[in-house]
ROZARO-343311 format. One line per 5 residues: number of its first residue (from 1); for each residue x negated, y negated, z negated of C-alpha. Coordinates in Angstrom, 3 decimals. Each point is the difference from the previous one (the first is absolute). Example, Ala and Ser with C-alpha at 12.3 -4.5 7.8 and 13.67 -1.06 7.14 Angstrom:
<pts>
1 = -12.300 4.500 -7.800 | -1.370 -3.440 0.660
</pts>
This chain:
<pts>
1 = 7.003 3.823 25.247 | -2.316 -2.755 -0.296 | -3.489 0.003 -1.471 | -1.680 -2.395 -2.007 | -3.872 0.774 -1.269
6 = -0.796 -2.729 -2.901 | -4.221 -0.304 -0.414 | -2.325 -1.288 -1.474 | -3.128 -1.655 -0.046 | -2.597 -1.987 -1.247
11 = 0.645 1.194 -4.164 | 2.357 1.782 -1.738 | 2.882 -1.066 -2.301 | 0.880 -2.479 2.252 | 3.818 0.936 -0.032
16 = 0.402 2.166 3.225 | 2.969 1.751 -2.483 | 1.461 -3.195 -0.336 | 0.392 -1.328 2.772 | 1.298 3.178 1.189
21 = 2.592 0.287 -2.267 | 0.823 -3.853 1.068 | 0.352 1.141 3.163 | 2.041 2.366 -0.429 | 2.623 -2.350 -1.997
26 = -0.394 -2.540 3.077 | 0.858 3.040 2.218 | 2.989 1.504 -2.154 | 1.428 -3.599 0.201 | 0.279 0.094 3.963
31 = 2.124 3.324 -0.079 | -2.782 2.330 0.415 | -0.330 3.234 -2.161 | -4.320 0.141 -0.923 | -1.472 2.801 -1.738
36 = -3.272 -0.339 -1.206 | -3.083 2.523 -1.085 | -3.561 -0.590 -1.276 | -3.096 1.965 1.381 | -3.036 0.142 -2.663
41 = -2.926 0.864 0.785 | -1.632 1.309 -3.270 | -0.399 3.595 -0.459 | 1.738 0.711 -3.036 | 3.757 1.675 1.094
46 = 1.978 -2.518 -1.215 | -0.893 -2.624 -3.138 | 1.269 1.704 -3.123 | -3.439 1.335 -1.403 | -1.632 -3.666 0.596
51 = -0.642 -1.786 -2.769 | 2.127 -3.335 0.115 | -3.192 -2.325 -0.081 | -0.999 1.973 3.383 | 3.387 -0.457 1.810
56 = 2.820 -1.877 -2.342 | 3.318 1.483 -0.535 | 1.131 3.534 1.373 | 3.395 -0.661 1.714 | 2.615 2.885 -0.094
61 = 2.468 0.074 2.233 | 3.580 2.171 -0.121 | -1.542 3.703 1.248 | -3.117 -0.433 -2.284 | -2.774 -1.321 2.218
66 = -2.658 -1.852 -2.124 | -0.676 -2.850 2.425 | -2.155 -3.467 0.642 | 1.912 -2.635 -1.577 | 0.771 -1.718 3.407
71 = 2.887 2.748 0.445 | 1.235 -2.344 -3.244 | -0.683 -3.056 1.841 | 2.082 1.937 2.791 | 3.090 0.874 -1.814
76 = 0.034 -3.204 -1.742 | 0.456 -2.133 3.209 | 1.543 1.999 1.822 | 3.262 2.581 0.323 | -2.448 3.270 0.613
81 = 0.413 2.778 -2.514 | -3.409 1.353 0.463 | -1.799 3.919 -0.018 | -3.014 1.805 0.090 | 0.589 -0.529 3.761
86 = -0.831 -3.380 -0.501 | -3.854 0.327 -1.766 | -3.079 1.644 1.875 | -3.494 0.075 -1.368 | -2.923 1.978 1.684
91 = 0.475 2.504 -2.742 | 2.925 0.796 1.186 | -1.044 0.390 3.225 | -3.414 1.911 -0.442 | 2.187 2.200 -2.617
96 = 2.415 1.111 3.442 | -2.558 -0.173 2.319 | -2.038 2.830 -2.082 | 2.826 1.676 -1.315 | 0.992 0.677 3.534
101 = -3.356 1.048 0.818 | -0.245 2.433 -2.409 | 3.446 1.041 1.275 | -1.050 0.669 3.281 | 2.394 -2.340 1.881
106 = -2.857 -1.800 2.277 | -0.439 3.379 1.352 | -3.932 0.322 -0.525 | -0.705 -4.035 1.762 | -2.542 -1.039 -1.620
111 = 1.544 -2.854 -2.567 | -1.088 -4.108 0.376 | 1.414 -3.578 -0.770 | 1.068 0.306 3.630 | 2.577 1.572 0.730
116 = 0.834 1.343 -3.297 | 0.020 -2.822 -2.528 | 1.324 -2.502 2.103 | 3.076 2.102 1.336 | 0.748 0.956 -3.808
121 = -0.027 -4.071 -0.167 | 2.039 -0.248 2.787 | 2.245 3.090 -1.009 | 1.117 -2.218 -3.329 | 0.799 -2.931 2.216
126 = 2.278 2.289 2.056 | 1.571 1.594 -3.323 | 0.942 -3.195 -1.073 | 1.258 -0.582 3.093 | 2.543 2.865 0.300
131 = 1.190 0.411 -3.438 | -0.173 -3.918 -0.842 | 1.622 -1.766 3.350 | -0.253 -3.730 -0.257 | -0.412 -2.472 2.370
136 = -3.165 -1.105 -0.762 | -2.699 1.917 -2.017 | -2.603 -2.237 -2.119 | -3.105 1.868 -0.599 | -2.934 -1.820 -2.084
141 = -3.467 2.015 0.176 | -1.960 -0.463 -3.235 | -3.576 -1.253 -0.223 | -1.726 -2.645 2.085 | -0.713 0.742 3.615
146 = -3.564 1.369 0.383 | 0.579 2.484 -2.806 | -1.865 2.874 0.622 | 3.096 2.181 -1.664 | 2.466 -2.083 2.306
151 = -1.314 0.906 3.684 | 2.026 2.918 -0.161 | 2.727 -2.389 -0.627 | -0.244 -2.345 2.495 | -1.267 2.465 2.365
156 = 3.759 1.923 -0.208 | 1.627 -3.373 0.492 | -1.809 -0.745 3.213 | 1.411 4.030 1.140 | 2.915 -1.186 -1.259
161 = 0.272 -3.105 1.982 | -0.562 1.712 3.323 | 2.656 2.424 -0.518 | 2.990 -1.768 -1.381 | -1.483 -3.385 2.713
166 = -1.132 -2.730 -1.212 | 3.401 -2.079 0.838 | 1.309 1.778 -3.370 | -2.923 -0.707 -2.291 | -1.880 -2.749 -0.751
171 = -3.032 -0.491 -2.879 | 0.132 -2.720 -2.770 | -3.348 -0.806 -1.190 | 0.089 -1.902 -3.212 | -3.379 -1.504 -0.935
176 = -1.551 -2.320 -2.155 | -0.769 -3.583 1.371 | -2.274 -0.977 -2.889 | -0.592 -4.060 -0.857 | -3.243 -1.042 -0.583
181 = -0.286 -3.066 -2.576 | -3.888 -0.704 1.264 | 1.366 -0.523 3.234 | 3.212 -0.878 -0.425 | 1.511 2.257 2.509
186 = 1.659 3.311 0.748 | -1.879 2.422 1.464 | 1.007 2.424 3.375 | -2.934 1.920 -0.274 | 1.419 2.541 -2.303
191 = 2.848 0.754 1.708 | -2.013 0.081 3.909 | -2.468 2.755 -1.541 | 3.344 2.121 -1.519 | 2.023 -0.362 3.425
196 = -2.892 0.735 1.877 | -0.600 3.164 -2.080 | 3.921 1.076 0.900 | -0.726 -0.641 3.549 | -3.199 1.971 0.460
201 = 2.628 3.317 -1.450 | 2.225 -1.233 2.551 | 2.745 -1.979 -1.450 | 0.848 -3.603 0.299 | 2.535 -1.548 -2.575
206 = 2.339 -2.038 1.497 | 0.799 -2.191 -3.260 | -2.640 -1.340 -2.342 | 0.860 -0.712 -3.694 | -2.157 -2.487 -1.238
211 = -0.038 0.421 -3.560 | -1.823 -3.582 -1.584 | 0.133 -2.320 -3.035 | -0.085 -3.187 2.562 | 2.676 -0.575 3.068
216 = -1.284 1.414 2.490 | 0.138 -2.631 2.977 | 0.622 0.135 3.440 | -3.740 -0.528 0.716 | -0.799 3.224 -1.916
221 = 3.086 1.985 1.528 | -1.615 -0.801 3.425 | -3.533 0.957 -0.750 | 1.876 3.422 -0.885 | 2.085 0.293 2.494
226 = -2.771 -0.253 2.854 | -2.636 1.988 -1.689 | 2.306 2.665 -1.315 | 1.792 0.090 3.308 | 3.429 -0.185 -1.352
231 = 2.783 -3.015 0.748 | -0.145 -3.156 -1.919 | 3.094 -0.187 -1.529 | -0.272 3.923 -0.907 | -2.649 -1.637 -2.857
236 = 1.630 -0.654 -2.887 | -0.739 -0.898 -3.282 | 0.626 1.800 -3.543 | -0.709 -2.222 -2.868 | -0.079 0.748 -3.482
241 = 3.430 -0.360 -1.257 | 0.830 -2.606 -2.779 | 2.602 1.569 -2.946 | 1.226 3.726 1.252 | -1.489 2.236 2.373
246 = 3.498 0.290 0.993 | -0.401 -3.169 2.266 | -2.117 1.700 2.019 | 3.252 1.075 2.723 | 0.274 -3.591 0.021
251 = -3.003 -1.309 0.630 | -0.821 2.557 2.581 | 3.333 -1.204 1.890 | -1.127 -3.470 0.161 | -2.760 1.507 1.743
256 = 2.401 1.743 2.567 | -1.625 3.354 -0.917 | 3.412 2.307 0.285 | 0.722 -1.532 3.187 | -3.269 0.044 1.591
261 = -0.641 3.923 -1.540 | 3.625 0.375 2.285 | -0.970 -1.672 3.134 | -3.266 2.093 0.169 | 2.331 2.946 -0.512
266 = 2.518 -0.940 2.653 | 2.480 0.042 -3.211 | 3.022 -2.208 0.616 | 1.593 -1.218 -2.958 | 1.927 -2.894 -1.954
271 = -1.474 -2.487 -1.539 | -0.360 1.331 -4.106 | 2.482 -1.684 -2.669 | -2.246 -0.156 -2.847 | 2.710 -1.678 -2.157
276 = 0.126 2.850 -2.972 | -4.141 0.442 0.007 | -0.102 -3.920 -0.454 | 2.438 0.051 -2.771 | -1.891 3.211 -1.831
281 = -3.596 -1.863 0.565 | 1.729 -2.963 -1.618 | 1.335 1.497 -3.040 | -3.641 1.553 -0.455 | -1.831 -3.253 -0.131
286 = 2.584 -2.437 -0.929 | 1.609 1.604 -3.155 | 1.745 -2.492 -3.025 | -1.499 2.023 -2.866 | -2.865 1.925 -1.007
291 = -1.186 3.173 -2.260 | -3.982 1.411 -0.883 | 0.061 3.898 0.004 | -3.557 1.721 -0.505 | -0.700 2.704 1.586
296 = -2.494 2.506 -2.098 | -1.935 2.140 2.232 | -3.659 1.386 0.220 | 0.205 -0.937 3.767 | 0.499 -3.921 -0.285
301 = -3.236 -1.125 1.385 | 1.119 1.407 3.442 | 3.305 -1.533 1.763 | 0.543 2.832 1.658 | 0.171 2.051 -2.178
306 = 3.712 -0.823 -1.418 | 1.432 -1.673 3.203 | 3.219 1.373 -0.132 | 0.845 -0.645 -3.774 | -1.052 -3.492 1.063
311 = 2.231 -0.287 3.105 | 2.821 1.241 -2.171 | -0.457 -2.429 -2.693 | 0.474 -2.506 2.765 | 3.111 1.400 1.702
316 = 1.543 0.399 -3.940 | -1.120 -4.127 -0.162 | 1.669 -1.033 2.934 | 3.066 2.139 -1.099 | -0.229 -2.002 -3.537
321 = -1.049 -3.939 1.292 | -2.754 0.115 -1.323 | -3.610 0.319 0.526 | -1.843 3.233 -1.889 | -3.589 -1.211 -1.109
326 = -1.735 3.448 -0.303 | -2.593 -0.203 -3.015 | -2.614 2.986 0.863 | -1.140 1.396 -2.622 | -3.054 2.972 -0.871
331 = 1.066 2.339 -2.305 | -3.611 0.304 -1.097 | 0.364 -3.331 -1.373 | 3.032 0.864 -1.605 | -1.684 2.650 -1.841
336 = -3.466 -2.367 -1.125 | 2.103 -3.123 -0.812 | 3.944 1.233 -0.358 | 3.132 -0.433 1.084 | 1.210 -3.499 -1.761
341 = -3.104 -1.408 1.571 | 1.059 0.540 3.549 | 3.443 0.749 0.243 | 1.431 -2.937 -2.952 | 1.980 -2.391 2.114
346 = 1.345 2.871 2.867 | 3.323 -0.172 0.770 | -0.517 3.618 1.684 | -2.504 3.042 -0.246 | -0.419 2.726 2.924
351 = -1.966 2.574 0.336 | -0.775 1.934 3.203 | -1.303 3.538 0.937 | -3.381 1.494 0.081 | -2.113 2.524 -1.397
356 = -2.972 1.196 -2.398 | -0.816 -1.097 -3.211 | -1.026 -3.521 0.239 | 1.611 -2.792 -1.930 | 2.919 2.463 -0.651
361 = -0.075 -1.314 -3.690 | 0.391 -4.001 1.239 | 3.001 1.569 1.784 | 1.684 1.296 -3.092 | -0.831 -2.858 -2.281
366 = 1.608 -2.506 3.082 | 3.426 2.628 -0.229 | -0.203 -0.603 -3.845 | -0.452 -3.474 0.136 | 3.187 0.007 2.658
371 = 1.925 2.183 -2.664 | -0.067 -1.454 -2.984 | 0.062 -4.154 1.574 | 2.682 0.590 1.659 | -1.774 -0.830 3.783
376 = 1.501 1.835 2.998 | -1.774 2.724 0.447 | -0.435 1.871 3.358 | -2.101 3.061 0.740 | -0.451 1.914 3.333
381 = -1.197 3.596 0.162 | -3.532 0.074 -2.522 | 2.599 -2.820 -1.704 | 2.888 2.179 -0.675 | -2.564 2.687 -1.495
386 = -1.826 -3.139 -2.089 | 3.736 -1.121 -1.289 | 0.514 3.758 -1.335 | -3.538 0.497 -1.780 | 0.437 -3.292 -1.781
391 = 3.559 0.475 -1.179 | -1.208 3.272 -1.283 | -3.047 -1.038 -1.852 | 1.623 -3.352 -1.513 | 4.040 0.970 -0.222
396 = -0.453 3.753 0.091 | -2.747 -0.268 -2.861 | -1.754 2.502 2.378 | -3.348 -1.282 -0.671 | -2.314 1.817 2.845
401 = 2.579 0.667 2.448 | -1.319 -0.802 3.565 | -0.056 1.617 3.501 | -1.963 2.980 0.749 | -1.183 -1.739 2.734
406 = -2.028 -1.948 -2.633 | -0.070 2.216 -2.937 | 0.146 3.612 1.123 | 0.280 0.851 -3.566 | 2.624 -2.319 -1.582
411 = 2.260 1.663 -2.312 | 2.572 -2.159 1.424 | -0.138 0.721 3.695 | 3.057 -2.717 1.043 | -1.577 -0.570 2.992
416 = -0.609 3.756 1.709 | -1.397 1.671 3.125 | 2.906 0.370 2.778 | 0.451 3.755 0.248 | -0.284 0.114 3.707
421 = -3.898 -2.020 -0.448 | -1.163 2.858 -2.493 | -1.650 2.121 2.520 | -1.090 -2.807 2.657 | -3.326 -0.459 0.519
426 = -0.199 -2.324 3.297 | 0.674 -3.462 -0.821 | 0.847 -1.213 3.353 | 4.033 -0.318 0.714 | 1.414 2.107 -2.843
431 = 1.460 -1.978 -3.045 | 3.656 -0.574 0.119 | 0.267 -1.866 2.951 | 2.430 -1.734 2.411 | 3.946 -0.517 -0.900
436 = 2.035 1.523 -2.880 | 3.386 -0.398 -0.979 | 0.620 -1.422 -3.460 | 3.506 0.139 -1.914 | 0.794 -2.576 -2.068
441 = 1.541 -0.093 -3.932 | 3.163 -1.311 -0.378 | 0.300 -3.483 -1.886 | -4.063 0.115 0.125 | -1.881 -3.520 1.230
446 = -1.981 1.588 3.002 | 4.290 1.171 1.278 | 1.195 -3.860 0.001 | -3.059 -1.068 1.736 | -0.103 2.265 2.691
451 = 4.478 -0.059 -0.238 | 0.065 4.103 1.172 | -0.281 3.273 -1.577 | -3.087 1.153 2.295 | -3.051 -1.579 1.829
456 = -2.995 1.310 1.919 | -3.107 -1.581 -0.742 | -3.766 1.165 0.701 | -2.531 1.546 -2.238 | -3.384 0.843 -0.020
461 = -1.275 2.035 -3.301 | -1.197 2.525 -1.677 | 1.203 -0.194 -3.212 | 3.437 -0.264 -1.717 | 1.847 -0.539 -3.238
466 = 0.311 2.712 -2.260 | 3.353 0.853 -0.139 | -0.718 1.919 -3.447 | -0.368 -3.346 -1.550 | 3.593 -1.601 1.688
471 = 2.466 0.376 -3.404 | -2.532 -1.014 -2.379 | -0.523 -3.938 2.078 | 3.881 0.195 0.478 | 0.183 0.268 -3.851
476 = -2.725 -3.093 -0.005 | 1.829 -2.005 2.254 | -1.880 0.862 3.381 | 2.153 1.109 2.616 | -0.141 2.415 3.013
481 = 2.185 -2.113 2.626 | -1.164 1.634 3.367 | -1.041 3.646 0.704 | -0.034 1.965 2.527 | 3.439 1.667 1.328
486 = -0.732 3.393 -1.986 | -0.806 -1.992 -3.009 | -3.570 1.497 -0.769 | -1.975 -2.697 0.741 | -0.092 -4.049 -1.164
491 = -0.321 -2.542 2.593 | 1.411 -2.996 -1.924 | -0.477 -0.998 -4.238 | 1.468 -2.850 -1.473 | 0.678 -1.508 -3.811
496 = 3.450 -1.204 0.471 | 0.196 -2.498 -2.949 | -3.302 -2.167 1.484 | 0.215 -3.013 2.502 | -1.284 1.923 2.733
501 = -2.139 3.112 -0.363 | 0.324 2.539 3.018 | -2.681 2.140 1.192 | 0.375 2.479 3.089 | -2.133 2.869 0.922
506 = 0.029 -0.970 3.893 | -1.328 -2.854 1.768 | 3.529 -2.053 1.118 | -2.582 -2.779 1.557 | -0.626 1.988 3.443
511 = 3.659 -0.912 0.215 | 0.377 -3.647 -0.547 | 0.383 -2.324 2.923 | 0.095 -4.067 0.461 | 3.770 0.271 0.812
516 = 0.897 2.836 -2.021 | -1.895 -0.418 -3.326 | -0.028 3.258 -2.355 | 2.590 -0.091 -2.772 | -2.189 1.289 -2.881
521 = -2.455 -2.930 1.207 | 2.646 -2.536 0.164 | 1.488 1.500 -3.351 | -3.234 -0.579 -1.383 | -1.034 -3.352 1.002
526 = 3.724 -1.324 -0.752 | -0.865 1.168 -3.477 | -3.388 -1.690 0.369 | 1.403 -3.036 0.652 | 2.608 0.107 -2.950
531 = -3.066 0.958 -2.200 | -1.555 -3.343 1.050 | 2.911 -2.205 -0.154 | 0.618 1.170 -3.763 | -4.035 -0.580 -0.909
536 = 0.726 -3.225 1.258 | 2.926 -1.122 -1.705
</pts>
């Protein structure tokens, strides 16, 4: 196997995920399998306690692992069907180190960063290794080089390095090349101060990504290349990308990247046919029609923070022709100014997961407002549970019905506590997590989308329908359509006799990809669409 460490320097966010998730596609398309993992060096154990304004979205992959959303930018672009293999943060690695301690297993040696963090480092690289063979292996360390919480990182790479030789591995350092308007000019400084800072641990990247807002010419690329002692034409440039971040496989071929990252690894492969990426990018930002959905969520300030939903929405437009413009919209101002006032003129309303108390009633006024227009309506997870408590306040005539999780003492608990969650008390990794089979009703809306009787999809909650409640919204005209196989608890509710109104207790956009777009997101946008060409008639 092959190694590839992706760093990176100068600030953060600069898209070290992206690009090596674009890599990987590049990679896939010369016949090579990739797998790829994230290290992270925060101390939490994994992201699903951190708030979504510290971190963005929690990405949950097929065995339950609450991950950093590059393991979605991962799966996305790529083939990989990822694990918990494929996600390390230092509190994982402190946790083992100590547990093992405590265990006895270092045999009384007194217990540092050296050896004993750094091999646990090393020991995931090997895991994934063994149980996940692939021909290459793209690893991106999280973080900017020089953070203090990284060393350890960077320090098991170097180890690493020496063992496996350095003809197998090679570093990618992606850094910013800032442009300065006062002068004119971009700026090499940066990126000599964060490559110097790699060498003094002891590595040297053999590719710079020079992520910049300008072209970065072949003066610049030079000035690089000498002072950060690697090969001129391993420079290359990473610009922001114009419509989709999709493009960004293409771009980073123009650049040569997959077959320079291959000649550095003595890889020998075909040149990549990029003919179906081309055609998906082009359907993306080149679409004949158009639809505005709005998206009500207590997040919306942060990007991050509903990535997925927003990638799916995509993939669904592409599927459709036609371009999604997604309206983001606070729930708190839902609640101070209503729903006509911000969703009038939607040809589609979704609403994503999350938790607590906040702007819960915006939530419920947007389902109402969904209901009784007639607007697609689409809710995911918190969504599904939102869909229920309106249909039983305004339908049901139950007046104070809510979910315990917001009114512990409703007299109309439609929303209630899992069973398994009643005696947790750590919060860390255990809701409902990870991949569940769902059977589908005959005849129902969610069945012709999905065209089978069962699907697996992933979850990640606490709480559930009540299943007490299930006859009297039949009667009403809200339907179970999905539960799980021994029929005791709800995973998908629709109202059969509206446009589109489907909500789902799981989260079906960690499983929506560019070429292979969801079918209760397509579903949904087609509907969407319809919705806008009949406003418009």
């Amino acid at each position: 196997m092959k190694y590839l460490f992706v760093t990176g320097g100068v600030v953060s966010s600069l898209g070290k995920g992206l690009a090596a998730a674009a890599l990987g596609t590049l990679l896939e398309h010369r016949g090579l399998k990739v797998v790829l993992q994230k290290f992270d060096p925060y101390l939490n154990v994994d992201p699903g306690t951190m708030s979504p304004f510290q971190h963005g979205e929690v990405y949950v992959l097929d065995d339950g692992a609450e991950t950093d959303l590059d393991l979605g930018h991962y799966e996305r672009f790529t083939s990989c069907n990822l694990s918990k293999l494929n996600n390390l943060t230092s509190g994982q690695v402190y946790e083992s180190v100590i547990r093992k301690e405590r265990h006895g297993d270092y045999l009384g040696a007194t217990v540092q960063v050296i050896p004993h963090v750094t091999d646990e480092i090393k020991g995931r690289i090997r895991q994934v290794t063994n149980e996940m063979p692939a021909d290459v292996l793209i690893t991106e360390i999280g973080g900017t080089t020089g953070d203090i919480e990284g060393l350890p990182f960077l320090e098991a790479l170097r180890q690493f390095q020496d063992e496996v030789g350095s003809e197998n591995v090679a570093f990618i350092h992606v850094t910013l090349v800032p442009f300065i308007k006062a002068a004119g000019e971009l700026k090499t400084k940066p990126t000599q101060q964060s490559v110097a800072k790699l060498r003094e641990i002891g590595i040297a990247p053999k590719i710079i990504v020079c992520r910049a807002e300008h072209p970065v010419e072949a003066d610049v690329r030079h000035k690089l290349s000498m002072f950060c002692n690697v090969p001129r034409e391993n420079v290359i440039q990473f610009l922001d990308v114009e419509h989709s971040i999709y493009e960004a496989p293409l771009k980073l071929h123009e650049e040569n990247f997959d077959g320079i990252v291959c000649r550095a690894l003595g890889l020998e492969t075909p040149e990549p046919d990029l003919s179906d990426w081309r055609a998906t990018v082009e359907r993306i930002i080149h679409p004949t029609h158009h639809t505005r959905i709005a998206v009500v969520g207590k997040y919306i300030e942060l990007q991050d923070a509903y990535k997925s939903i927003y990638e799916s929405l995509t993939h669904a437009g592409a599927a459709n022709d036609c371009r999604v413009e997604i309206e983001k919209i606070d729930a708190e101002e839902i609640e101070r100014d209503g729903a006509e006032a911000h969703l009038a003129g939607m040809d589609g309303i979704l609403i994503p997961g999350g938790f607590g108390e906040r702007g819960i009633e915006g939530k419920i006024a947007a389902a109402r407002y969904a209901r009784e227009q007639g607007i697609p309506y689409f809710g995911l997870c918190l969504g599904m549970q939102i869909a229920t408590i309106e249909f039983a306040r305004h339908v049901c005539g139950l007046e104070k019905a809510n979910s315990v999780e917001f009114d512990p003492d409703t007299p109309d608990p439609v929303i209630c506590l899992l069973e398994e969650q009643r005696d947790v008390t750590d919060k860390g990794a255990s809701m409902r997590l990870g991949t569940w089979e769902t059977r589908l009703a005959e005849g129902s809306r969610a069945r012709e989308l999905y065209g089978k009787a069962s699907v697996n999809e992933r979850h990640r909650h606490r709480y559930e329908f009540n299943d007490a409640y299930k006859a009297r919204f039949r009667e009403a005209g809200l339907l179970v359509s999905g539960t799980s196989p021994d029929g005791t608890l709800a995973e998908i509710v629709e109202i059969p006799d509206h446009p589109f109104f489907l909500a789902v207790q799981f989260h079906p956009e960690f499983q929506s990809r560019p070429r292979q777009p969801h079918a209760l997101f397509r579903g949904f946008v087609a509907a969407s669409l319809e919705q806008g060409q009949r406003r418009q008639a």
